[in-house]
ZAGUVO-68579 format. One line per field, with one value per residue (C-alpha): residue number from 1; y, z, x. Coordinates in steps of 0.5 Angstrom, whole numbers, m for minus. Layout:
<pts>
n <- [NUM  ...] .
v <- [Y  ...] .
w <- [Z  ...] .
u <- [X  ...] .
</pts>
This chain:
<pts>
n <- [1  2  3  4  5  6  7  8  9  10  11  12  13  14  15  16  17  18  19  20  21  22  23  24  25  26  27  28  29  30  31  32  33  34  35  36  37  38  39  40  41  42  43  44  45  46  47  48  49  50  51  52  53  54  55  56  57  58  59  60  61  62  63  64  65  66  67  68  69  70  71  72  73  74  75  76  77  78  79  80  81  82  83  84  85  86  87  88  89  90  91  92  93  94  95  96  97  98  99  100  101  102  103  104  105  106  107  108  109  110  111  112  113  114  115  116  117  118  119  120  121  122  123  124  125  126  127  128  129  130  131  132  133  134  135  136  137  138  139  140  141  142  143  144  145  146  147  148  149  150  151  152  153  154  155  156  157  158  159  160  161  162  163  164  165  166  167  168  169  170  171  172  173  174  175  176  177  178  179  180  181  182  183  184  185  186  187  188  189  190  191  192  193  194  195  196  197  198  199  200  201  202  203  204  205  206  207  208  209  210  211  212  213  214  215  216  217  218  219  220  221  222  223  224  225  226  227  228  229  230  231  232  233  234  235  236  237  238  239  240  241  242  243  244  245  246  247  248  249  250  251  252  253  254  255  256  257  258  259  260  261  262  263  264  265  266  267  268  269  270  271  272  273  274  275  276  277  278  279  280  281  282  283  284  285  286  287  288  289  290  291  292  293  294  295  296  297  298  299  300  301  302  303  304  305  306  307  308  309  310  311  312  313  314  315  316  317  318  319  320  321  322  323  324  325  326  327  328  329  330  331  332  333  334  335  336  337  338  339  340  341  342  343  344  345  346  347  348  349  350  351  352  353  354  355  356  357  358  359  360  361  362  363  364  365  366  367  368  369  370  371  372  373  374  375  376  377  378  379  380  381  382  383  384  385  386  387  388  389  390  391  392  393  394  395  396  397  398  399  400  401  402  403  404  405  406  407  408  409  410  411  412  413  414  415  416  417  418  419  420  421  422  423  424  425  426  427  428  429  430  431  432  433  434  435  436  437  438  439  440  441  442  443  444  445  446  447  448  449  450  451  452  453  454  455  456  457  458  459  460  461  462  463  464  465  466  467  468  469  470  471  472  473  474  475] .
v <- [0  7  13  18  24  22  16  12  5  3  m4  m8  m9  m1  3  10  12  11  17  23  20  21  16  12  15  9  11  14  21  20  28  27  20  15  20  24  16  13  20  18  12  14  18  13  8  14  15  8  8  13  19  26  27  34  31  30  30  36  36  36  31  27  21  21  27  22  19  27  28  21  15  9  3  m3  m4  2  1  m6  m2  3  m2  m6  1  1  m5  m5  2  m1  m7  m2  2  m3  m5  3  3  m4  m2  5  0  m5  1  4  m2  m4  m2  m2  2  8  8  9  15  18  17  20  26  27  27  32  37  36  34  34  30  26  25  23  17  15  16  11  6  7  5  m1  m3  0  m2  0  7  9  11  15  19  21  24  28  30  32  36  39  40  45  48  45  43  41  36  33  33  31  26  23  24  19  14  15  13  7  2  m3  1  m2  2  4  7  11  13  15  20  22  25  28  32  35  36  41  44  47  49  53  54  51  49  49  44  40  39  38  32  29  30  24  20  14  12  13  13  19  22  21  23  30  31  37  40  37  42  39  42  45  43  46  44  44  41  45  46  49  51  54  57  61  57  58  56  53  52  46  49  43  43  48  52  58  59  64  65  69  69  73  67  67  64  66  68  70  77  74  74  70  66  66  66  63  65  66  65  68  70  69  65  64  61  60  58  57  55  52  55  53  55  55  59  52  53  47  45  51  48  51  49  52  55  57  61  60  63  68  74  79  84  83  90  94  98  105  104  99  96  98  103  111  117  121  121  118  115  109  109  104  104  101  100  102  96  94  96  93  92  91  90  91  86  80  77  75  82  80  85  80  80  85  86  88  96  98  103  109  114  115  110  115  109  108  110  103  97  95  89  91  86  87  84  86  85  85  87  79  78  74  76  76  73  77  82  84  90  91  98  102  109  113  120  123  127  127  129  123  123  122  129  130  130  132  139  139  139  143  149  148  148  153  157  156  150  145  140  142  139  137  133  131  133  128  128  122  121  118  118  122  126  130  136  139  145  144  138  132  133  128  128  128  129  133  129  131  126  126  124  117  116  118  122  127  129  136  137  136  139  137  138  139  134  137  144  142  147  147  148  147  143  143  138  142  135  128  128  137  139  147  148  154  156  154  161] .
w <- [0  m1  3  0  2  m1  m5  m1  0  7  10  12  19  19  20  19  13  16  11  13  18  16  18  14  13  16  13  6  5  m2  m3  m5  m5  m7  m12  m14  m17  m19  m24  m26  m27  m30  m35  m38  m39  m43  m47  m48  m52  m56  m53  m54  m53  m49  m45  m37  m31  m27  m20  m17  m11  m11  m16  m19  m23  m27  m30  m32  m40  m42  m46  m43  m48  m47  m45  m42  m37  m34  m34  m30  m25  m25  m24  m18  m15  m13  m11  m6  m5  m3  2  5  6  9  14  16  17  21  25  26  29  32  37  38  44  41  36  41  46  39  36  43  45  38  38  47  44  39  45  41  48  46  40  45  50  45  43  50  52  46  50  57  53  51  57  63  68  65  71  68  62  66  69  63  61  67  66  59  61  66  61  56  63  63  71  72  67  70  77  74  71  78  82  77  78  86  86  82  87  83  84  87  93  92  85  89  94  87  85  91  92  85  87  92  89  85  89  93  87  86  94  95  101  102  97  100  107  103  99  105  109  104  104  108  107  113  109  105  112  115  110  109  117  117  113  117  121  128  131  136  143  149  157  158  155  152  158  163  169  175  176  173  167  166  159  157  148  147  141  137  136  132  131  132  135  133  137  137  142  139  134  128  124  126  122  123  124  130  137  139  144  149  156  160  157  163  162  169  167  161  155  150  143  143  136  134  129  128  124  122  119  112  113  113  117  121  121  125  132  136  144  147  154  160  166  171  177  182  178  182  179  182  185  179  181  177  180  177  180  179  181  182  184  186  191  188  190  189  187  186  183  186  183  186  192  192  198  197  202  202  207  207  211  205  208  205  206  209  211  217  218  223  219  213  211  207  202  202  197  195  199  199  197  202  201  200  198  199  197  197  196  195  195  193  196  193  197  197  201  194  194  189  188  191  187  188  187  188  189  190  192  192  192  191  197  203  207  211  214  222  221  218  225  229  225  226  234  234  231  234  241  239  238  245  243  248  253  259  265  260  256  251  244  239  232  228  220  216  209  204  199  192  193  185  183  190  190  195  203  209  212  220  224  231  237  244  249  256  261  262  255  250  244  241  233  233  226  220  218  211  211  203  202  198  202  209  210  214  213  217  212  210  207  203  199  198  197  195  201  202  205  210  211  219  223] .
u <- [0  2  2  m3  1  8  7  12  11  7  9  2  4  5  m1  2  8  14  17  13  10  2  m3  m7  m15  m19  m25  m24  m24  m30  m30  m22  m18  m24  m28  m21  m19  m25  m25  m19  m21  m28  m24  m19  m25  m28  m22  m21  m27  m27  m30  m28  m20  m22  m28  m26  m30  m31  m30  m37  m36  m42  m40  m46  m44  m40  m46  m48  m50  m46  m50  m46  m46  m46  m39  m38  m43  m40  m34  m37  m40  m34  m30  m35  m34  m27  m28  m33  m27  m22  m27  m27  m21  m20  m26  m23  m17  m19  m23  m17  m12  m18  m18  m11  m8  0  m2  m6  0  5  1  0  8  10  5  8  15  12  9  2  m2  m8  m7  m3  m9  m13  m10  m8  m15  m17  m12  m15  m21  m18  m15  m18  m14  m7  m8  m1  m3  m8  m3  0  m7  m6  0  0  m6  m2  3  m2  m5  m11  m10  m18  m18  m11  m14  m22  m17  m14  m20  m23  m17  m19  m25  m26  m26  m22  m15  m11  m8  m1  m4  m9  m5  0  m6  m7  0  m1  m7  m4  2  m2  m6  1  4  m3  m3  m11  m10  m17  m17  m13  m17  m23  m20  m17  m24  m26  m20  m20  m12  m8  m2  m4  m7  m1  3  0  m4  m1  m7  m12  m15  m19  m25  m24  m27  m31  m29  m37  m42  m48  m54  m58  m53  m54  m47  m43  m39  m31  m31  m26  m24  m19  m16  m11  m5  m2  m8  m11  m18  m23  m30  m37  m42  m48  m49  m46  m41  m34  m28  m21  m24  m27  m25  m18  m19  m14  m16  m22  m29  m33  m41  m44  m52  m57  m58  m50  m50  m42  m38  m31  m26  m19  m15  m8  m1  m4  m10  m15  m20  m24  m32  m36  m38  m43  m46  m51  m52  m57  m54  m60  m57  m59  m54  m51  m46  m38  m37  m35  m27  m27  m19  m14  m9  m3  3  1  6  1  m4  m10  m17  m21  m27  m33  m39  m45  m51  m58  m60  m53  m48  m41  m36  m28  m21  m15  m12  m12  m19  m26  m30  m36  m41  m42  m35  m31  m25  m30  m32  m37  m36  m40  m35  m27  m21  m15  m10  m5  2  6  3  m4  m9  m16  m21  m28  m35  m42  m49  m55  m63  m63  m57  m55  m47  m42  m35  m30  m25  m18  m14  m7  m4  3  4  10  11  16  18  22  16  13  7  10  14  7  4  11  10  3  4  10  6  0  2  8  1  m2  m5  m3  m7  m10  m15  m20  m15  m10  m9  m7  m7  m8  m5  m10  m8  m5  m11  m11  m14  m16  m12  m7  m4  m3  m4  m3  m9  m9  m15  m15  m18  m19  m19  m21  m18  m24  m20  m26  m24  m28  m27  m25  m22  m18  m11  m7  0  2  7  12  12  11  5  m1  m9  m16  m20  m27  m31  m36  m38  m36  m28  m29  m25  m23  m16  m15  m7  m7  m5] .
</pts>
């Protein structure tokens, strides 16, 4: 047989032209190799008995046109019938030779390697497609599809590829576990993570799982089951390995622009719906999981400290706000207050802070007598002045009785130092007050004195409203 492109001669075991490589038409091509040489042929039957030297057939594609405007005589129409059938003959050596290539597995997989050598992909994948036809179990062959899809930037037919050899149950393990890498090795070109996790959220292969846990995200995990409660909850969110939890509390989903979780979540009264996620290195988000809870309680509101803890240099008070039917009542000395307790004191307006060190505990109480649990404020005071408060009261001796100010029958002065003060638009003043005792030893409150702290300086004080004192320059 002959090539019909080069006319070189075609070996019968070949099925393509060895020369310049064309392939051999399976089903002829009758508008141009069968019609072009049954006209030829037609042609020199015509000549042969004595038509017109000049007459020839024209190129109208339908071969019945070769009968157009011709009388056949006896012997020119067994000609032409003869003509016709061994065009029939060779028509049908075509189409079963299309056939025969058409389902031989050798013959595909030699067309889709010379068409992959010659970078023509597709062209490749279309004969590599016809073999996987033929052998459906050579998954080899599979993955050159895939990657000749790969190859001419079709990615989602290479993994629509991989995924099919995944789910096909027949797969033997270690080719499934081949395609598996495959996928994911092309999604972390492309960085889709999420892609990832989504594959190997259906993957059953612990090897796989394994090999790429580092994309699993676990779910995150609550300390305490979803419930009614009749106490206050400290609710804690396990968090896995590597991961970062993001939580709401109002119902909806969370994202990484939600809260982080870092510390205990305290639920105290009411009704939560708490939702959280994990989120790991590569920003692959977990399964939203949500419980529900119910505080029960008799609620009552921790005393609220306007005054933080911390280090002051100035003379500073602490302030509480106290909510309507409430009272609150603290110590100073690292006990449990209690209004029941005799270390206790009930706040009824501003704490000077003690200079130094002081630990302030603090508990409210409502109507009820229900009480709440106890808050703890830890202050230091410095300030920066060589005054003390004992040569405070020494000074306020020396100069009141220097002024005549002494003791007589009906008893003795004395001066206690209370705590230093802030006096707005003054400054700060050690506050001492001034009592008489008599001599069965009752005091009686005479006054107050400030003495400033820097200047050393005495005033009377007057009180003319909660924590707004006037200060007279003593005479």
């Amino acid at each position: 047989m002959k090539c019909p492109n080069c006319g070189a001669e075609i070996p019968e075991n070949k099925l393509y032209c060895e020369a310049c490589g064309c392939e051999l038409q399976i089903v002829p091509d009758f508008d141009v190799d069968v019609e072009r040489e049954m006209k030829h042929t037609m042609n020199k039957i015509i000549k042969d008995n004595h038509f017109d030297d000049d007459f020839e057939f024209d190129d109208d594609p339908s071969i019945f046109s070769l009968f157009k405007g011709v009388k056949l005589s006896g012997k020119l129409l067994y000609a032409v019938i003869g003509v016709i059938g061994v065009l029939a003959v060779i028509a049908a050596i075509f189409i079963g030779s299309k056939i025969v290539k058409q389902n031989n597995y050798a013959y595909q997989i030699e067309m889709g390697n010379e068409a992959s050598d010659a970078n023509d992909y597709l062209k490749a994948v279309s004969y590599y497609e016809n073999a996987l036809k033929l052998k459906p179990d050579d998954y080899d062959v599979a993955f050159k599809i895939a990657n000749l899809y790969y190859s001419a930037g079709r990615e989602n037919d290479a993994i629509f590829v991989l995924k099919d050899v995944i789910a096909n149950d027949s797969v033997p393990t270690d080719k499934k576990e081949e395609a598996y890498m495959k996928i994911i090795s092309l999604y972390e070109a492309s960085s889709n993570y999420e892609l990832i996790a989504e594959l190997l959220s259906e993957c059953t292969n612990q090897n796989i799982l394994s090999t790429y846990q580092r994309y699993i995200v676990g779910d995150p995990s609550f300390s305490v089951d979803a419930g009614t409660y009749h106490e206050t909850i400290a609710l804690k969110i396990e968090c896995p390995k590597g991961s970062t939890v993001y939580y709401t509390m109002d119902g909806t989903d969370p994202d990484t622009n939600s809260t982080e979780y870092d510390s205990v979540i305290f639920l105290e009264y009411g009704s939560y719906e708490i939702k959280a996620i994990s989120v790991n290195q590569y920003g692959i988000s977990s399964a939203v999981v949500s419980n529900k809870y119910l505080i029960d309680v008799d609620f009552v509101f921790e005393p609220d400290i306007l005054t933080e803890s911390g280090d002051y240099t100035n003379a500073t008070m602490i302030e509480a706000d106290v909510p309507i039917m409430y009272s609150v009542y603290y110590t100073t000395d690292g006990s449990e207050p209690s209004k029941d307790s005799g270390t206790s004191i009930k706040y009824s307006g501003p704490i000077p802070m003690p200079l130094g060190e002081s630990h302030f505990r603090f508990i409210s109480y409502a109507s009820d007598g229900s009480v709440s649990s106890i808050v703890d404020r830890d202050y230091s005071l410095t300030l920066a002045t060589s005054l003390d408060p004992a040569t405070a009261v020494s000074k306020i001796n020396e100069v009141l009785r220097a002024s005549g100010h002494i003791n007589d029958e009906l008893g003795r002065f004395d001066y206690i130092y209370v705590a230093p003060y802030p006096v707005e638009g003054m400054g700060d003043f050690y506050f001492v007050v001034e009592y008489l005792t008599d001599n069965s030893g009752n005091m009686s409150k005479l006054g107050t004195l400030a003495v400033d702290c820097y200047n050393g300086m005495i005033y009377s004080v007057t009180e003319r409203s909660q924590n707004d004192f006037k200060l007279t320059p003593y005479n």
